[in-house]
C-alpha positions, 0 to 999 in steps of 0.5 A: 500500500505505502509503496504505491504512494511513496512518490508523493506522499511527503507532498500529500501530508503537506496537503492534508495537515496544511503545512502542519506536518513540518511543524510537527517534525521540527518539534520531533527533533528538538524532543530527540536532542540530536548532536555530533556524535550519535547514533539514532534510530528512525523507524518508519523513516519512510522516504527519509525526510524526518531521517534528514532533518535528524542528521541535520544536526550532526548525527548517524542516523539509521533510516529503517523502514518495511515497505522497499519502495519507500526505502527506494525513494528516500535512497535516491533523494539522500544518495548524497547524506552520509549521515542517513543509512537506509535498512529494510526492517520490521519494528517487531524483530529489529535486526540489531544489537542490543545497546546499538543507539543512543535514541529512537524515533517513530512519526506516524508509524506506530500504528501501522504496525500489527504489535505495537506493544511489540515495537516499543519493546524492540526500541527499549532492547537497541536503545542503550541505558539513559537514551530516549525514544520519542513517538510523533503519532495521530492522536485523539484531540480532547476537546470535543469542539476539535474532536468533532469536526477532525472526525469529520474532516479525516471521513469525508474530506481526507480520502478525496484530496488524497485521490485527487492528488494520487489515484492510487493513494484514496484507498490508503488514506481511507484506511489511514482515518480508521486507524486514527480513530481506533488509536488509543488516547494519549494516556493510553500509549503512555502507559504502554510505554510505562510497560515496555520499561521506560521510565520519566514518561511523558507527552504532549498535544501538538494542534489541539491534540491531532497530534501527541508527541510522547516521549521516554528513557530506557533507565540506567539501571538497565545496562546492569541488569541486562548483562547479568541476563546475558550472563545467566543466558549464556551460562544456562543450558538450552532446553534441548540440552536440558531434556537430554542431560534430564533423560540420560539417567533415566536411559541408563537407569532403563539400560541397567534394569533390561541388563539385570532382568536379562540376567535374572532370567537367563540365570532362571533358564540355566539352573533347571539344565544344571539341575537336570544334568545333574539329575541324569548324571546321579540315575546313570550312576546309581546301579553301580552303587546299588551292588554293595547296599544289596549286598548289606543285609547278607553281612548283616544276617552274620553279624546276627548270627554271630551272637547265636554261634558263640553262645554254646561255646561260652555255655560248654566253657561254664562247667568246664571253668567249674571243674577247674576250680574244684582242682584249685592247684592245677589251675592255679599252676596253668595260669602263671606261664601266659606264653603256655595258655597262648600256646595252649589254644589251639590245642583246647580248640582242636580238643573240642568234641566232634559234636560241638563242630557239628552243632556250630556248622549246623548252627552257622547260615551259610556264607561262613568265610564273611562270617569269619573275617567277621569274627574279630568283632566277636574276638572283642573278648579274649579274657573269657575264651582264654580263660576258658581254654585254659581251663579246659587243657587243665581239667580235660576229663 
């Protein structure tokens, strides 16, 4: 829309205010104080005519703007000011650094931007601590004698010269009116800039209030507390930074848990094999084993009989060992030599009647030999088999 008006829109606006559009910009610029030196931010500069008249007074202005034809148009008519730059901007995401300008400036542009509220707090971020910014806007007059008839004069009257002067431009200015009217009162806009951060806020009308010129400055206390926002920025990890260190734990803690579960369960998989394997292992063992444990209960049915074959041996010894007594002398002259009792045994052995042999091999089970090499147990008693023999080679009748 501006840039099919950029050819003669600094003529239609000395058309329509009635010359009251250099007045205007004359008030702007002694509000921005300019000088040798410094640094100044001029948004929605347009064709560069407030720009020229802030580098008049000897400083680097920046001439931003959104529209290219206007931008265009204002680099073709200050080719020659090397004090004007002219930028392609938006007001709402201004490509420059923080603390860039030691003051800013808006005219009649504020409310041609979609966010505002978003634009004053780009000019707080680039103008540096104790700078100013100052805002040239259409405003509402006060006074309803002068409210009435600008209303007026800005529906029916504004549109119509402005499409006699350029075709193309009727449409702009019509909407131009709108938007003065739906502009907030003056009181309004400077609270926004209360909340943008500036401090020492003020304004005042300019031709009964058509126009208000606001004015602010970024505090000094500013500067400290935005590079201690920098410093905490640049030492705080990202999002992204944070989510990942955050899930590093929680993957390693889910890794540790799969690895042990696995674990857990192989080692579940792996004792029933063992068990089974070792099960095997003892069934294919075992019939080796089951010989000697059949084998027991026969050397058990000897060690029983033991009891039952030297029971008629010990009862024929009594009345034998009787005799002795009754022949005292003997046998108290048999007992002195114990080389000759020991000697002695085999004889009272082989003296023993026929029928005793009988009646202990009839006695004895068979599987006599286990029966004998079991009989040291039954030898356990070598006082009374010898005492008993060697009664017997004393009283032999």
């Amino acid at each position: 829309m501006f840039d099919e008006v950029s050819p003669r829109y600094d003529l239609i606006n000395d058309v329509l205010t009635v010359g009251n559009d250099r007045l205007w910009r004359v008030a702007t610029t002694k509000a921005v104080a300019p000088r040798k030196g410094m640094r100044v931010l001029d948004l929605a500069a347009g064709t560069g005519t407030s720009s020229a008249a802030l580098a008049a007074h000897g400083a680097h202005v920046v001439a931003a703007d959104f529209s290219e034809g206007m931008l265009a148009e204002g680099r073709k008519r200050h080719s020659g000011n090397p004090l004007i730059e002219f930028v392609h901007a938006d007001a709402m995401a201004l490509p420059f650094e923080d603390n860039s300008f030691d003051a800013a400036t808006i005219s009649y542009g504020l409310r041609n931007i979609s966010d505002p509220r978003a634009a004053l707090a780009e000019m707080y971020r680039v103008v540096k601590p104790g700078g100013r910014i100052v805002i040239a806007e259409f405003s509402t007059p006060p006074a309803a004698i002068v409210r009435g008839p600008y209303t007026w004069y800005g529906r029916n009257v504004l549109p119509r010269i402005a499409g006699a002067i350029n075709r193309e431009a009727a449409e702009a200015y019509r909407y131009l009116n709108e938007s003065i009217e739906a502009w907030p009162t003056q009181d309004e806009l400077a609270a926004w800039l209360r909340e943008a951060g500036f401090e020492r806020v003020a304004y005042r009308n300019l031709t009964f209030g058509i126009v208000a010129l606001h004015r602010g400055f970024v505090p000094r206390e500013a500067a400290a507390a935005r590079a201690a926002a920098a410093a905490t920025q640049a030492d705080a990890p990202t999002a992204a930074d944070a989510t990942q260190a955050s899930a590093k734990p929680v993957a390693a803690k889910q890794a540790t848990e799969t690895k042990q579960a696995a674990e857990t369960k192989q080692a579940a998989e792996t004792k029933p094999a063992a068990k089974k394997s070792a099960a095997a292992k003892s069934a294919a063992g075992k019939p080796a084993a089951a010989g000697p444990a059949t084998a027991k209960p026969a050397a058990a049915k000897s060690a029983e009989a033991k009891p039952a074959a030297a029971k008629p041996a010990a009862a024929k010894a009594e009345p034998q060992s009787g005799g002795a007594k009754s022949g005292g002398p003997k046998s108290a002259g048999a007992k002195a030599p114990g080389t000759k009792a020991a000697g002695a045994k085999p004889k009272a052995a082989g003296a023993k009647p026929a029928a005793e042999k009988k009646s202990a091999a009839a006695e004895r089970p068979a599987a006599p030999k286990k029966s004998a090499a079991s009989k040291p147990a039954a030898s356990s008693q070598p006082s009374t088999t010898e005492t008993g023999s060697s009664d017997a080679t004393g009283g032999t009748p």
